[in-house]
C-alpha positions in Angstrom: 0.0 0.0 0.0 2.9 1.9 0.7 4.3 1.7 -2.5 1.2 2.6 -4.2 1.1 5.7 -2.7 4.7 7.1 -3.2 4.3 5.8 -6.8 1.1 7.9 -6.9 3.0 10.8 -5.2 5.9 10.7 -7.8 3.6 11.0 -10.9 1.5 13.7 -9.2 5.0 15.2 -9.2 5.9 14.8 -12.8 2.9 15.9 -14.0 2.9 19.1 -12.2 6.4 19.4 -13.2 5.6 18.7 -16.8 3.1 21.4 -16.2 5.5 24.0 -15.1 7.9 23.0 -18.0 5.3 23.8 -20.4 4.6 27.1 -19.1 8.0 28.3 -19.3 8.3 27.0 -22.7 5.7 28.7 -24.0 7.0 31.7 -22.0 10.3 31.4 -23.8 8.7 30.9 -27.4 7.2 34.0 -26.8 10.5 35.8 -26.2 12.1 34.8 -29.2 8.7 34.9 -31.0 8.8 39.1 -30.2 12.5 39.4 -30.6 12.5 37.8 -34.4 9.6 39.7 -35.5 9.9 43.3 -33.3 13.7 44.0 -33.5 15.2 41.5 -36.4 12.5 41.0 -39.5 12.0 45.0 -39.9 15.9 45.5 -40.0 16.6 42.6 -42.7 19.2 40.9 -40.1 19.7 37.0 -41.6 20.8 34.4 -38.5 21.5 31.6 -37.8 19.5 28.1 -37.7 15.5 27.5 -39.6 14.8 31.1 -38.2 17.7 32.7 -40.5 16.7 30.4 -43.4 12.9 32.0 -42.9 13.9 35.2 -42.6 16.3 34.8 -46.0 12.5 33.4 -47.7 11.1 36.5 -46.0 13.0 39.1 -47.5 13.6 37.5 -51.2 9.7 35.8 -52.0 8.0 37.5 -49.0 6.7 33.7 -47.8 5.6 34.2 -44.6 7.9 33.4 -41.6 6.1 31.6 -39.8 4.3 28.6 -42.2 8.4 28.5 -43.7 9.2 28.0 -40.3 7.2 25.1 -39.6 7.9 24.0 -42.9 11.4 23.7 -42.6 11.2 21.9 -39.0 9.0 19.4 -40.0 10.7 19.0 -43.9 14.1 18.3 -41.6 12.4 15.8 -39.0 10.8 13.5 -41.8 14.3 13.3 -43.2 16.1 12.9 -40.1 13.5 10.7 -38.3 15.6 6.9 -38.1 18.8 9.5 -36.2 16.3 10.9 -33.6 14.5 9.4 -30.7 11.0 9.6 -30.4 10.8 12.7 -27.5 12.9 14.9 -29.3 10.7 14.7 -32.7 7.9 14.9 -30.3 9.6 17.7 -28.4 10.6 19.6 -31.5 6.6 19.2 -33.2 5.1 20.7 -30.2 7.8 23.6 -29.9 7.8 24.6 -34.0 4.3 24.4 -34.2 4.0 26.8 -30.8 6.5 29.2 -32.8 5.1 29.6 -35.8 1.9 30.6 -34.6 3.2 33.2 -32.6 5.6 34.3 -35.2 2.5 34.1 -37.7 0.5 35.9 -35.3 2.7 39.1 -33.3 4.4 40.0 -37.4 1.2 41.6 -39.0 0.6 43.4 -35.4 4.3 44.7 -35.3 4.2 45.4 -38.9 1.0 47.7 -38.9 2.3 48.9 -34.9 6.2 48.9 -35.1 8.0 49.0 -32.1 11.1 50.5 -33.9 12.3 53.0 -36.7 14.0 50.3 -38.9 17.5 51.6 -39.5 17.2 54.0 -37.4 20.0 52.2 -34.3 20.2 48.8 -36.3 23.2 47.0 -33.8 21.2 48.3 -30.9 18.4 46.8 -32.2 19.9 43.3 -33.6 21.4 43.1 -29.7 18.1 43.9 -28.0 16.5 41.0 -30.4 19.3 38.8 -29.7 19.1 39.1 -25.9 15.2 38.4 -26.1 15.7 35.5 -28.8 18.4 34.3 -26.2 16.8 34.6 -23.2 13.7 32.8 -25.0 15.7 29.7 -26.4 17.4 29.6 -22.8 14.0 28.8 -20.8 13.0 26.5 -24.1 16.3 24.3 -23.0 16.4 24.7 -19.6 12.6 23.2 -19.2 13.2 20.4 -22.0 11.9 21.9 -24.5 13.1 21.8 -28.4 12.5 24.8 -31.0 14.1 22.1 -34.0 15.5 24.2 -36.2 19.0 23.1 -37.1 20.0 21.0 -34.6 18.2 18.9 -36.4 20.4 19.3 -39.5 23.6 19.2 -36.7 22.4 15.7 -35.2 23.0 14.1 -38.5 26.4 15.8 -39.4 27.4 14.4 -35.6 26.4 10.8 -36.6 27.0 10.7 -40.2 30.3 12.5 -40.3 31.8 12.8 -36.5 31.4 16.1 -36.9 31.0 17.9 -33.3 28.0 19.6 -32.1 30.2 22.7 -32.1 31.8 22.4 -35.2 28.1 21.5 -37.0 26.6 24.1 -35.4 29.3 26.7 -36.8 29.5 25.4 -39.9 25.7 25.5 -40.6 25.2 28.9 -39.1 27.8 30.5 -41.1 26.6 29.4 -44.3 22.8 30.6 -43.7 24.6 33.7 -42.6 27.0 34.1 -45.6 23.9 33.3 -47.6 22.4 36.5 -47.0 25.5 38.2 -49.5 24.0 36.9 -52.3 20.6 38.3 -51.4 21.8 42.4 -50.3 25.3 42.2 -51.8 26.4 43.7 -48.2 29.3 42.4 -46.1 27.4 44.7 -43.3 24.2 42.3 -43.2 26.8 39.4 -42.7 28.3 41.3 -39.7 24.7 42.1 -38.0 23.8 37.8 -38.2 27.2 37.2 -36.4 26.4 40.0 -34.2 23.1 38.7 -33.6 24.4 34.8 -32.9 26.7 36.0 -30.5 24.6 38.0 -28.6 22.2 35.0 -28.7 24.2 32.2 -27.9 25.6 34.3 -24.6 22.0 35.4 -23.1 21.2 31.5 -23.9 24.2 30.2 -22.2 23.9 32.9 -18.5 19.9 31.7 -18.3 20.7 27.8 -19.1 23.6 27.8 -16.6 24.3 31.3 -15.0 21.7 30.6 -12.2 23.8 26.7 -11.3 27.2 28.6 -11.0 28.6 26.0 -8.6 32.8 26.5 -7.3 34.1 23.0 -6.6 37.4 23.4 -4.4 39.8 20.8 -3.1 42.1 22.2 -0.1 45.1 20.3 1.2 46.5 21.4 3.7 47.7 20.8 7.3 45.3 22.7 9.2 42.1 21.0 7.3 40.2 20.2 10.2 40.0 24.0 11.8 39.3 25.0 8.0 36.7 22.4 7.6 35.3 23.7 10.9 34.5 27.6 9.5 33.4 26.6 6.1 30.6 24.4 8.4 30.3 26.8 11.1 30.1 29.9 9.1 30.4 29.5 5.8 27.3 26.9 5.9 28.6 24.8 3.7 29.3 20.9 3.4 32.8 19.4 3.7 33.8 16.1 2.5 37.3 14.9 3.9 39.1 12.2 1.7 42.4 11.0 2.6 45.2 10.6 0.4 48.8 10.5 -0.1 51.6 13.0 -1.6 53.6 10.5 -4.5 56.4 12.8 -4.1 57.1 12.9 0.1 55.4 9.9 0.5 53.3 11.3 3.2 49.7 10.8 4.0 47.4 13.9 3.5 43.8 14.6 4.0 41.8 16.8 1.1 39.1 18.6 1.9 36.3 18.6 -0.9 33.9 22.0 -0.8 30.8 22.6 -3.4 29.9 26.1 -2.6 27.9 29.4 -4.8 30.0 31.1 -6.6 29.1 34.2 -4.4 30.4 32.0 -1.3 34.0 31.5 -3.0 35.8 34.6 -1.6 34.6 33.9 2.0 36.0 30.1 1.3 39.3 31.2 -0.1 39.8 34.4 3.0 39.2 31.8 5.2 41.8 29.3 3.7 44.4 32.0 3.4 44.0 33.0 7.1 43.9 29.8 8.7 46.7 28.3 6.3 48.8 30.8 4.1 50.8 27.7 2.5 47.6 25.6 1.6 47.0 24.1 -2.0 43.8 25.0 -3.1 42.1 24.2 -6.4 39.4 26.3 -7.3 37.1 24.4 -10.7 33.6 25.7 -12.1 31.2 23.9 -12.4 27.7 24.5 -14.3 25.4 22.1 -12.6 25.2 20.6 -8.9 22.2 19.0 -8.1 21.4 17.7 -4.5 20.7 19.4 -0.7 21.7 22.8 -0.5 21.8 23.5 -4.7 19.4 22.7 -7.5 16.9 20.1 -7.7 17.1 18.0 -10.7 14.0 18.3 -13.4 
């Protein structure tokens, strides 16, 4: 009976969790939904990914964003369905189809009510949409969610030609990027989608891990147990104690292992300094620690 109701408990959990996930999601879509069509369509800005590839249809046959979007996604899922698991193409489905009605819906209310003077301060306005289409595809991730686009294209290069996630992605954003030369003839379009990219890929990178900024420190030292006393004590912060032994004197040591905020690492390292000046520290980021005390694993 027991067992029936944790089991019950644990899928009252999921689905609330699965609830929450979708709600951010959405949230997210949004974002990048109003940065593509507010600050990056009325300046003629060609990205990265299915978005740049719409935006490139956009500009030269006027087919609307987002039906090419959805397009594209789906055109790239039916051909890459046997690499893919099941969730992701589900994933990706329920994510496209989310973002191309928004995109189809918020670009004939920002074309008749524009939020900016195109041309008017294009870079400030290609990094505005890039921190909204960054911030968006950030929540998208960091609640499971997929948006396709090519990472689609990117998941076959990495099993068909060992070709890194990094590499692909580079590679495939460049040339939708370069692309856009043949369509304005303009080296400074080219410079506004890198512009864009990076300004994307950053704001996506601080909201995916900037919140789970973990130090990880291992202190040897001589004076471990009074230091492993204040980073309890005061600091508030776990210690684990491992013992070990220095190759080159031969001597038996004992390292002290800390997980701590990064906001917590100055008082950690004052503290070492003070109690031991001549103490080897090794101070390591980390971008995820899940347990008691940091974030809970979705």
């Amino acid at each position: 009976m027991a067992k029936i109701t944790d089991l019950t408990h644990v899928h009252v959990k999921l689905k609330k969790q699965r609830v929450k996930d979708m709600v951010f999601i959405c949230l997210g879509i949004l974002s990048y939904a109003f940065g593509f069509t507010a600050f990056i369509l009325p300046e003629e800005v060609v990205m990265g990914g299915a978005s740049g590839i719409s935006a490139l249809l956009f500009y030269a046959f006027k087919i609307p964003p987002g039906i090419s979007i959805w397009v594209i996604n789906i055109t790239m899922l039916i051909i890459a369905l046997r690499a893919l698991n099941r969730q992701f193409v589900v994933r990706t489905i329920v994510g496209v189809t989310i973002l191309g009605a928004l995109i189809g819906a918020l670009q004939p209310v920002f074309e008749a009510y524009p939020v900016i003077t195109a041309g008017e301060d294009k870079f400030m306005h290609v990094l505005i949409g890039g921190t909204l289409c960054g911030a968006g595809l950030g929540m998208v991730y960091s609640h499971n969610g997929s948006t396709g686009g090519t990472d689609i294209l990117i998941a076959l290069l990495n099993k068909y030609l060992r070709m890194s996630f990094g590499r692909a992605m580079q590679f495939v954003d460049t040339c939708i990027i370069c692309s856009s030369y043949f369509l304005f003839h303009s080296m400074e379009t080219i410079v506004y989608g890198i512009a864009f990219t990076i300004a994307a890929s950053y704001i996506c990178d601080y909201v995916v891990n900037g919140t789970r900024q973990t130090m990880q420190f291992i202190i040897i030292s001589k004076e471990f147990e009074k230091i492993a006393d204040v980073i309890n004590n005061k600091i508030h912060r776990g210690v684990t104690v491992i013992p070990g032994k220095g190759w080159y004197s031969k001597r038996e040591v004992d390292i002290l292992i800390v997980l701590a905020r990064k906001y917590e690492s100055h008082d950690i390292l004052s503290t070492v300094k003070i109690i031991d000046p001549e103490a080897m520290v090794s101070q390591t980021l980390c971008h995820g620690v899940f347990g008691e005390g940091f974030d809970k694993m979705k």
